[in-house]
C-alpha atoms as one frame of an Amber mdcrd trajectory, in Angstrom:
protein
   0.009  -6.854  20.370   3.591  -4.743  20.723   4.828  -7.865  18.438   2.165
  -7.335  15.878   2.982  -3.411  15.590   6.632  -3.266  15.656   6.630  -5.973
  12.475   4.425  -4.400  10.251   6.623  -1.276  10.634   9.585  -3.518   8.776
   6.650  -4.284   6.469   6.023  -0.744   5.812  10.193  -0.396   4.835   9.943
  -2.901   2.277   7.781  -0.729  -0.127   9.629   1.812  -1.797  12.330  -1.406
  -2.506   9.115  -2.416  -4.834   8.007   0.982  -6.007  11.644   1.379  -6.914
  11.968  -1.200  -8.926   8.565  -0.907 -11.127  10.676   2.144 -11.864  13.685
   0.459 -13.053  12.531  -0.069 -17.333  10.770   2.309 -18.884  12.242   1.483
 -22.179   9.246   2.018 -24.066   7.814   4.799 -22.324  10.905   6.456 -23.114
  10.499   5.433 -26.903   6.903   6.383 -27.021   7.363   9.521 -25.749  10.348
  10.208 -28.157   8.211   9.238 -31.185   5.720  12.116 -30.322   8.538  14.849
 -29.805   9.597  13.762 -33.027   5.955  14.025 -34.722   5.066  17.349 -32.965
   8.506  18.497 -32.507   6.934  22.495 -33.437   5.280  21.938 -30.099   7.947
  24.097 -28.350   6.764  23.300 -24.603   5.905  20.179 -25.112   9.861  19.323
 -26.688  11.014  21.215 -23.688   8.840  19.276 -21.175   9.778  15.777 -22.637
  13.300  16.524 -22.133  13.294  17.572 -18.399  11.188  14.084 -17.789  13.396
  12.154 -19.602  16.171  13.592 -17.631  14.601  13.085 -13.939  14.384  17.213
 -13.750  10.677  17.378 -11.649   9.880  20.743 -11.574  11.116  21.956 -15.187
   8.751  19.171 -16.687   5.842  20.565 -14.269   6.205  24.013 -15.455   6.677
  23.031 -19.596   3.978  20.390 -19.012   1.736  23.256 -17.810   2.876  25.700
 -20.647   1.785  22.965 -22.759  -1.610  22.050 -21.633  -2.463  26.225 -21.833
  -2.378  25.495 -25.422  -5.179  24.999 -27.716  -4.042  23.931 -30.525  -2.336
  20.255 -29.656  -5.016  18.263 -27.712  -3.654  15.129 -28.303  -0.668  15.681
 -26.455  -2.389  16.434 -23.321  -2.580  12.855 -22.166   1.032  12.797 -22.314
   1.679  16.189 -20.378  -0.903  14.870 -17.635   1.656  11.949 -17.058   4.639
  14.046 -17.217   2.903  15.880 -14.181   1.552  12.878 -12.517   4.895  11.055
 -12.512   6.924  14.135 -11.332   4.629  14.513  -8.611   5.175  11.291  -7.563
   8.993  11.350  -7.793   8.381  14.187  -5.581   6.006  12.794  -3.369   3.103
  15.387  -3.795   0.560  11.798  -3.993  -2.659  13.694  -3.812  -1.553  16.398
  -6.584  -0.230  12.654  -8.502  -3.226  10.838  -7.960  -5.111  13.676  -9.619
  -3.150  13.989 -12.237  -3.141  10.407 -13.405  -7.302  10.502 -13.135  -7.021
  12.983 -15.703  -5.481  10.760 -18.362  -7.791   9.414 -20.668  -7.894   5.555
 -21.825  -6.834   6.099 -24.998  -3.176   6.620 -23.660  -1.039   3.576 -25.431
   0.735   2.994 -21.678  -2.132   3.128 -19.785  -1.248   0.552 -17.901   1.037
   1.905 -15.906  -1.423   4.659 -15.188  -3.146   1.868 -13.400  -0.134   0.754
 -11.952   0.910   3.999 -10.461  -2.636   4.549  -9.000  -2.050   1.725  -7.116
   1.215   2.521  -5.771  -0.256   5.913  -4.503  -3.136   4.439  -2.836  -0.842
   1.602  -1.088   1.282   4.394  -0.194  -2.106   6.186   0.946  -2.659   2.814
   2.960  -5.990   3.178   1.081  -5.438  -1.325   0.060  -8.811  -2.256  -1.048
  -8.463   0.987  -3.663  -4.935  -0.290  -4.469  -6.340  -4.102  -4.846  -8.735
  -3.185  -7.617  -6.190  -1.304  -9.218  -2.963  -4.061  -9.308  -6.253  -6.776
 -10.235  -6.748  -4.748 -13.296  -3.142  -5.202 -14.413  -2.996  -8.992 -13.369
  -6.098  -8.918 -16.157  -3.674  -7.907 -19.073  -3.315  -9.809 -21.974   0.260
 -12.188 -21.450   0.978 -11.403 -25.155   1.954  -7.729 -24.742   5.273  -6.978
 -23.725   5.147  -5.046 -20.701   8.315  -2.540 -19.290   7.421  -4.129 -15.898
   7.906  -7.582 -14.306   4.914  -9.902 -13.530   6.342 -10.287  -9.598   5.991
  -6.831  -9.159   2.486  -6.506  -8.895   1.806  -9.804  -7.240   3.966  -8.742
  -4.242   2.090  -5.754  -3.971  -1.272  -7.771  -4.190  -0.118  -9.778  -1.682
   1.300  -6.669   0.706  -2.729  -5.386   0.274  -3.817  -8.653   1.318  -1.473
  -8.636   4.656  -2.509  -5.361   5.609  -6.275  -6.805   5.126  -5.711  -9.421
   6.966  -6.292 -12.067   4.674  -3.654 -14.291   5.275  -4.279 -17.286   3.337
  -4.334 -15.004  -0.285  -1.407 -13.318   1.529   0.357 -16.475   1.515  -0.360
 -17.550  -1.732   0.595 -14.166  -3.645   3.830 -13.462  -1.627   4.980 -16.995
  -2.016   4.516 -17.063  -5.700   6.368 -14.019  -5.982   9.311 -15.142  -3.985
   9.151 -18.359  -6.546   9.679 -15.533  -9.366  12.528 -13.608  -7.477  14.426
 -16.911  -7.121  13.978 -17.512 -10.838  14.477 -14.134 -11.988  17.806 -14.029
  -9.542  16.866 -10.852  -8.477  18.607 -10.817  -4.506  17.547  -7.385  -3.390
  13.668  -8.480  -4.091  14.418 -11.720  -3.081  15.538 -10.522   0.470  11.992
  -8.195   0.527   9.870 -11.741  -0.100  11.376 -13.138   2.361  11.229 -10.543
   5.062   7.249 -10.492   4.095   6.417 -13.297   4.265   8.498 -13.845   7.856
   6.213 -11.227   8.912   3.414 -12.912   7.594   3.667 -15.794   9.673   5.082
 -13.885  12.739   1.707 -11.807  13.338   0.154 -14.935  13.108   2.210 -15.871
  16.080   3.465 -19.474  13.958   7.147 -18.714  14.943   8.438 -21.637  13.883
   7.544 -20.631  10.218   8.327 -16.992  10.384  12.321 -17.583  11.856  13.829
 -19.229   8.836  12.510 -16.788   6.568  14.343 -14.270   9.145  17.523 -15.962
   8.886  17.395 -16.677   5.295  16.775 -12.884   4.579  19.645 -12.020   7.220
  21.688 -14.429   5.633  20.904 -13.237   1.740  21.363  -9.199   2.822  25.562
 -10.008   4.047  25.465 -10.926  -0.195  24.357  -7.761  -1.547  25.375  -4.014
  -1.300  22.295  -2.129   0.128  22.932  -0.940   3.615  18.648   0.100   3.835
  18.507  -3.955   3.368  21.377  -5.230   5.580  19.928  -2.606   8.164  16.190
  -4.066   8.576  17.312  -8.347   7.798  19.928  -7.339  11.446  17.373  -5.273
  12.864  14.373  -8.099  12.408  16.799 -10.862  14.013  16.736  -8.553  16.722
  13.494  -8.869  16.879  13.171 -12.534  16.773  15.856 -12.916  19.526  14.088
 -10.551  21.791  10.904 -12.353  21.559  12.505 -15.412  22.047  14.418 -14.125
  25.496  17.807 -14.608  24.198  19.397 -10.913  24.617  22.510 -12.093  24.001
  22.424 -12.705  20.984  19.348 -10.039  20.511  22.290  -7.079  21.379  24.396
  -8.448  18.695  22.139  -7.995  15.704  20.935  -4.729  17.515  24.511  -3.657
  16.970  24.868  -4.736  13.636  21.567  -2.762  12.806  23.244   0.084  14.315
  26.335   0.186  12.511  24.421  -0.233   8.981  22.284   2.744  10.074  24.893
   4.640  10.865  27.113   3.622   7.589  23.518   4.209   5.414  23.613   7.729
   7.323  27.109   8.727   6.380  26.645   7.617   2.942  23.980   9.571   2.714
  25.270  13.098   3.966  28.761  12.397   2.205  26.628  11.746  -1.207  24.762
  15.008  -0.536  27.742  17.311   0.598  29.908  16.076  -2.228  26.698  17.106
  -4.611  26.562  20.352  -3.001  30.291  20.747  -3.422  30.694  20.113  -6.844
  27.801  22.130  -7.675  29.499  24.983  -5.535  32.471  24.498  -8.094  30.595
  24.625 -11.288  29.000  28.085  -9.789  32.310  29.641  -9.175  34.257  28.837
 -12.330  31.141  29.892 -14.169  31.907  33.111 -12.305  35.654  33.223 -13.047
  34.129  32.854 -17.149  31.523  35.642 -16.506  34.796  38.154 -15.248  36.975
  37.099 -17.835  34.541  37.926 -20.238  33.381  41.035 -19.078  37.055  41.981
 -19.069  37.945  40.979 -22.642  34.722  42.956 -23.848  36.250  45.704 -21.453
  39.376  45.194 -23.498  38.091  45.223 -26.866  36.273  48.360 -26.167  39.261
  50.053 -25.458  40.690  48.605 -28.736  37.921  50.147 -30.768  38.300  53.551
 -29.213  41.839  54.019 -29.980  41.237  53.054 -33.748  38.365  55.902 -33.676
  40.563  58.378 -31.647  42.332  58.594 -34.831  39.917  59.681 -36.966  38.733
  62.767 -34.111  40.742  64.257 -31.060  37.615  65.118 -29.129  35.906  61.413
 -29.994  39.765  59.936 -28.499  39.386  62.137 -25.557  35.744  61.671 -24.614
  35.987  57.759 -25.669  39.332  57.123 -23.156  37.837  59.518 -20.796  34.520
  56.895 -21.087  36.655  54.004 -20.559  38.724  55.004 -17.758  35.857  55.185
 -16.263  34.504  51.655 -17.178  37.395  50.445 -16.230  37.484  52.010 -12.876
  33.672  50.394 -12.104  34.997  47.004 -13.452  38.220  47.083 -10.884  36.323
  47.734  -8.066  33.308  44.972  -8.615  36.014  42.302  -9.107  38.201  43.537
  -5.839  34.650  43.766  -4.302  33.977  39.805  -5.438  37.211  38.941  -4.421
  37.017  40.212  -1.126  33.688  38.426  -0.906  34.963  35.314  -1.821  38.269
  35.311   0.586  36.022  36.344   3.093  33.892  32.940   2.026  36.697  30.587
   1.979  37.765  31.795   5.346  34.553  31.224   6.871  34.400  27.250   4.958
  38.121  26.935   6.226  36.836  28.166   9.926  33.515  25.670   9.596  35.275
  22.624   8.420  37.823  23.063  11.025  35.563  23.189  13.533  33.181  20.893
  12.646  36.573  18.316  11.647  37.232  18.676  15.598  33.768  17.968  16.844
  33.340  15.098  14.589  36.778  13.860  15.711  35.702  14.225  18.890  32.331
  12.419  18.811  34.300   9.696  16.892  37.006   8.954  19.750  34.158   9.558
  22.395  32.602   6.648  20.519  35.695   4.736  19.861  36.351   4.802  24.004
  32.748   4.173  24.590  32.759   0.939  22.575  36.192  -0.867  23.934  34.308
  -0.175  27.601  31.251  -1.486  26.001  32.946  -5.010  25.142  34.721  -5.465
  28.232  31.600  -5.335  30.173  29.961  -7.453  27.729  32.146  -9.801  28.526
  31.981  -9.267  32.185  28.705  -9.466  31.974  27.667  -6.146  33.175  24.571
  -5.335  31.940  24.080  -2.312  34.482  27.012  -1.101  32.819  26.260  -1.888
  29.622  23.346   0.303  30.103  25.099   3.514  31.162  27.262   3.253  28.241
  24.928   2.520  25.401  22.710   5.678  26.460  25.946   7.215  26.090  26.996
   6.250  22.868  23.431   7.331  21.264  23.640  10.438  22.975  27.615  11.099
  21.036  25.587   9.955  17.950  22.690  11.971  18.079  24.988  15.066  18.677
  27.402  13.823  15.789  24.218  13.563  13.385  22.569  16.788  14.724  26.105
  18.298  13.429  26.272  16.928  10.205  22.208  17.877   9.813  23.123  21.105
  10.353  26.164  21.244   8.162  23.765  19.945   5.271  21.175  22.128   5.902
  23.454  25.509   6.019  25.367  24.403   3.051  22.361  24.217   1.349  21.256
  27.887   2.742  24.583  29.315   1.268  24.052  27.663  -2.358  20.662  28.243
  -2.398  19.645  25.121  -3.125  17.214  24.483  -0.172  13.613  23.980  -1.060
  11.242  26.815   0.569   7.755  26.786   0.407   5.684  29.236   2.768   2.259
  28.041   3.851  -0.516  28.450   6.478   0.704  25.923   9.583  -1.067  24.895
  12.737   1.509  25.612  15.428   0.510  23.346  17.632   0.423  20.852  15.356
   4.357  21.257  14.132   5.409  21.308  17.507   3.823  18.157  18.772   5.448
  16.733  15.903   9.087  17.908  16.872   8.659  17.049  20.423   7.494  13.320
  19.979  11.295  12.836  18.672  12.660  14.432  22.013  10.586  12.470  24.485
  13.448   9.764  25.050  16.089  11.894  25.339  14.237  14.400  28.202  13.209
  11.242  29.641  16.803  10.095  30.431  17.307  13.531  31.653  14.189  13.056
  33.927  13.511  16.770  32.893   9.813  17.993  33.530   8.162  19.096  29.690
   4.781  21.160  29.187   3.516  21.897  26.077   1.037  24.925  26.648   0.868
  25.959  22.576  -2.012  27.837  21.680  -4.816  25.686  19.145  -5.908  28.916
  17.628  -2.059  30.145  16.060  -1.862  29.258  12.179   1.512  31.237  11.382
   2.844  31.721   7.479   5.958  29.737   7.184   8.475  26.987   5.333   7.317
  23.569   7.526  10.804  22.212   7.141  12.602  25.439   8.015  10.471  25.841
  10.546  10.821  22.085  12.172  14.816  22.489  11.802  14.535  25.718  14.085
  12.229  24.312  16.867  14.470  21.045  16.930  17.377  22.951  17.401  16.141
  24.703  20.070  14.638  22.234  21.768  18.192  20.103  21.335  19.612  23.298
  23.020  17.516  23.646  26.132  17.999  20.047  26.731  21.348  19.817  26.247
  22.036  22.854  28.528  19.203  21.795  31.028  20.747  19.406  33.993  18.766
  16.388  35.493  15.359  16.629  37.130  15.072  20.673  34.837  12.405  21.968
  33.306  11.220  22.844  30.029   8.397  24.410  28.712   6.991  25.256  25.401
   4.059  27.941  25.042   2.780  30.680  23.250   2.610  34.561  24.473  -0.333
  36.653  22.861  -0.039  37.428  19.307  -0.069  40.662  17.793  -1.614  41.935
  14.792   1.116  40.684  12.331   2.732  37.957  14.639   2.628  34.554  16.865
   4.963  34.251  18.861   6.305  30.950  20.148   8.097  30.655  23.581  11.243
  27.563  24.424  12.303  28.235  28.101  14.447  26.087  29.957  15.532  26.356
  33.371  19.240  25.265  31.968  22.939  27.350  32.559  21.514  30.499  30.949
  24.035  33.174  29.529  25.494  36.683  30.113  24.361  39.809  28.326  27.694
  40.314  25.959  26.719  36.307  24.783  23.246  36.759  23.999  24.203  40.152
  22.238  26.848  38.120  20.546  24.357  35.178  19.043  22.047  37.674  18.047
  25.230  39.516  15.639  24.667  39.254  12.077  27.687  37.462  11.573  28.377
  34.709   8.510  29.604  32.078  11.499  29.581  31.864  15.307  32.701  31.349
  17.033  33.189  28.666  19.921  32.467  30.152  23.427  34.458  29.401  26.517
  32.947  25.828  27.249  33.560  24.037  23.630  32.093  21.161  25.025  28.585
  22.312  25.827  28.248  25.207  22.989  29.623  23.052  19.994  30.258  24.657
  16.410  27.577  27.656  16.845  26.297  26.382  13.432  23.112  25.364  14.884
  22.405  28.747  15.883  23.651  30.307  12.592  21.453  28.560  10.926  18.229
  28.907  13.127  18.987  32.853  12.545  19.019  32.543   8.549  15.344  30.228
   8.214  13.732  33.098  10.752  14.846  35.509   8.502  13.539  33.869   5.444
  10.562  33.391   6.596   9.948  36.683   7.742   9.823  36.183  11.722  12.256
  37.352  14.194  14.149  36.256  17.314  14.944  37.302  20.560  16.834  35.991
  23.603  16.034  36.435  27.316  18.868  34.799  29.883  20.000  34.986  33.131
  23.558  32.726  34.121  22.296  29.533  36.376  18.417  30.646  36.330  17.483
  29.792  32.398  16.713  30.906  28.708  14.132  31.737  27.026  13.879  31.646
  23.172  11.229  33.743  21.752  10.745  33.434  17.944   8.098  35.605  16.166
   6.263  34.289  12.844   4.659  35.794  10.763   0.512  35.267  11.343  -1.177
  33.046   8.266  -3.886  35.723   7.362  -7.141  34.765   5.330  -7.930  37.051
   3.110 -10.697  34.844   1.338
């Protein structure tokens, strides 16, 4: 049973590779929608609107979609403005708010279609497959002599992913395998690989090995071809699998490393993408500051031009006009020496970060880098008690290396304001439960004692991803500073009128007085303590301090040295005024 569930999880990664692609040509779409802006092109919003969608920006095209649709006077554009919204919901996952959307377009839309289409994307997404069957069946229905933006293997692969899931494995079969047949004609490797890998797992939770394995290997051996570490990363991790099951670990560890190394290249890739984004974004802000001061200093300049020329004409209009401008010119001095203090004190707290955080990655790296040459010798030796020790090891060095560069992410976005923050009512309980589940295998190598005593009743008002980033950091803290066979605990003390207030105690190192004063500063960046080791880049902490504040709580610290901590955050209480 272990065998079926751990498959259909590598079924459930091959679906946005499809969804992604049905996204590839929309080529007339893009033309139809063009044509309209041309014909109603005094429609202000709705030029505006077609714009942002064209150019992938989400939540401009919601808002001039919606500025759009408030109008009266251009109902025929509505249909288009409902699939403006529906599709940027999509793109940014909101499927319910989609869904609805896309119900709301009429028939008469010339790309319906893909209304269709996207309906049942949302509902396979929604795992809802007997919805999302009626809707692809539609599609299959069209009429062959229309030229469709999408590819005919598209929707039979995801007719035959709604058959797999409803266990009807014989129309399974025979839609997956046709669309493999297409792939192979159409040369298309990626979705070649993701036929493959389905129908493996077709056969496998039918337990007829002997059919599933060379559609493992010829999807392992396909992915070393193409580019996409998401598809190199499941073909290594499914041979895994396969090797497992069939009791050969050997060669079962070797994929299992391979699937570790593309996880952790798809990882860096993806944090080096997103910093570099932030970065040059950073950039564009600051030059556009350096234009903004120039400016304001050439009008500053030409002011002073004109009152000389008028100073002329009238002593008293010379004197009050260069008394005026002195002045001016004063104010204008001290707002730039002001900004420029502000931004030297910046760049020496990104100098201070990246050092820091350049050390601790170099760190983790060489930790690794040690860690691996012992790993191979006992490999060789044979050592598999060994070979224990040290792997535990080397995910622990990784977790902490990706906590890091989480955290860097997640404060750079903080300082450019980029971060998306969305306050909401949230059931406690519920968003702890969620954080802990990821932390049960690391307190479990600890062998530390957890109890989750969170009140049902507390619905506080908050960000959920602000507020997940804070409990996981804490929670990384008190297990990190918590030795083996410790304690933690995770409960709620009585609310207030305004607040809940959550409770992380661990029975770890604890602190002094001058340090918990110290985390508690309102400082841009923590320094390193005395133990660099244990305390890492403070960042963590930094940025725990800045989502409280923005969403409206507060923290406090309670610690004794070699008794414990406890963590006490206040949030604000989700009030119903309805």
């Amino acid at each position: 049973m272990s065998k079926i569930i751990f498959l259909f999880i590598f079924i459930s990664l091959i679906f946005p590779c499809v969804l992604f692609a049905q996204q590839k040509n929309d080529g007339l779409v893009s033309s139809e929608i063009k044509k309209k802006a041309i014909e109603f092109d005094k429609e202000i919003y709705f030029k505006k609107a077609q714009e942002f969608f064209l150019e992938g920006n989400w939540d401009s095209t919601l808002v001039y979609s919606m500025k759009q649709l408030n109008r009266t006077g251009a109902v025929k554009l509505n249909d288009y403005c409902h699939y403006f919204r529906a599709v940027s919901f999509f793109r940014k996952n909101l499927l319910n708010e989609a869904k609805r959307e896309f119900k709301l377009i009429s028939k008469k839309l010339i790309f319906n279609y893909k209304v269709k289409f996207s309906l049942g994307e949302i509902a396979l997404e929604q795992k809802e497959f007997i919805q999302a069957l009626e809707y692809f069946e539609q599609v299959q229905k069209l009429p062959n002599t229309v030229n469709y933006d999408f590819k005919r293997s598209y929707f039979l692969h995801n007719i035959g992913i709604c058959y797999l899931h409803l266990e009807k494995f014989e129309k399974a079969e025979e839609y997956l395998t046709k669309t493999s047949e297409l792939h192979e004609i159409e040369k298309d490797t990626l979705l070649l690989i993701t036929s493959f890998m389905d129908i493996a797992n077709l056969y496998y939770i039918q337990y007829k090995d002997s059919q599933a394995i060379p559609y493992f290997e010829k999807a392992y051996n396909l992915s070393k071809k193409v580019k996409s570490f998401e598809l190199k990363k499941t073909a290594a991790k499914n041979m895994a699998a396969v090797e497992e099951n069939r009791k050969n670990f050997q060669a079962a560890l070797v994929y299992r490393k391979e699937y570790e190394t593309w996880k952790d290249s798809l990882n860096d890739q993806n944090k080096v993408w997103a910093i570099a984004d932030l970065e040059k974004k950073f950039a564009v802000k600051e030059k556009q500051k350096e234009v903004n001061i120039l400016a304001a200093e050439n009008k500053v300049k030409a002011a002073e031009r004109n009152g000389f020329l008028a100073s002329s004409v009238l002593l008293l209009v010379l004197f009050g006009t260069g008394v005026y401008f002195y002045r001016q010119k004063v104010k204008n001095s001290k707002i730039i020496l002001e900004q420029k203090n502000e931004l030297d004190e910046l760049n020496a707290t990104k100098d201070k970060l990246f050092s820091i955080v350049s050390h601790d990655l170099r760190s983790s790296v060489n930790a690794l880098k040690t860690s691996n040459c012992k790993l191979l010798e006992n490999l060789e030796n044979k050592n598999f008690s060994e070979l224990d020790v040290l792997l535990h090891n080397n995910s622990t060095i990784a977790n902490g290396a990706y906590n890091l560069l989480d955290n860097l992410l997640n404060w750079a976005l903080l300082q450019t304001k980029q971060a998306y923050f969305y306050q909401e009512s949230l059931h406690l309980a519920s968003i702890v439960q969620h954080v802990e589940y990821n932390y049960k295998p690391l307190m479990l190598n600890k062998n530390i004692n957890f109890k989750n005593d969170v009140s049902g009743s507390d619905y506080v008002f908050a960000d959920m991803d602000s507020l997940k980033i804070v409990i996981r950091n804490f929670l990384d803290n008190a297990i990190k500073f918590s030795s083996e066979n410790g304690s933690i605990s995770i409960y709620s003390r009585p609310s207030s009128e305004d607040f809940c207030y959550l409770v992380i105690e661990d029975t770890g190192l604890g602190m002094n007085k001058s340090t918990r004063e110290e985390l508690l500063k309102e400082t841009v960046l923590l320094s390193k303590k005395k133990n660099d080791d244990i305390i890492g880049t403070g960042l963590g902490m930094q940025l725990c301090k800045n989502m409280i504040n923005k969403n409206g709580g507060k923290l406090e610290i309670e610690s004794e040295e070699n008794v414990g901590t406890k963590i006490i955050i206040a949030l604000p209480k989700f009030k119903n005024n309805g």
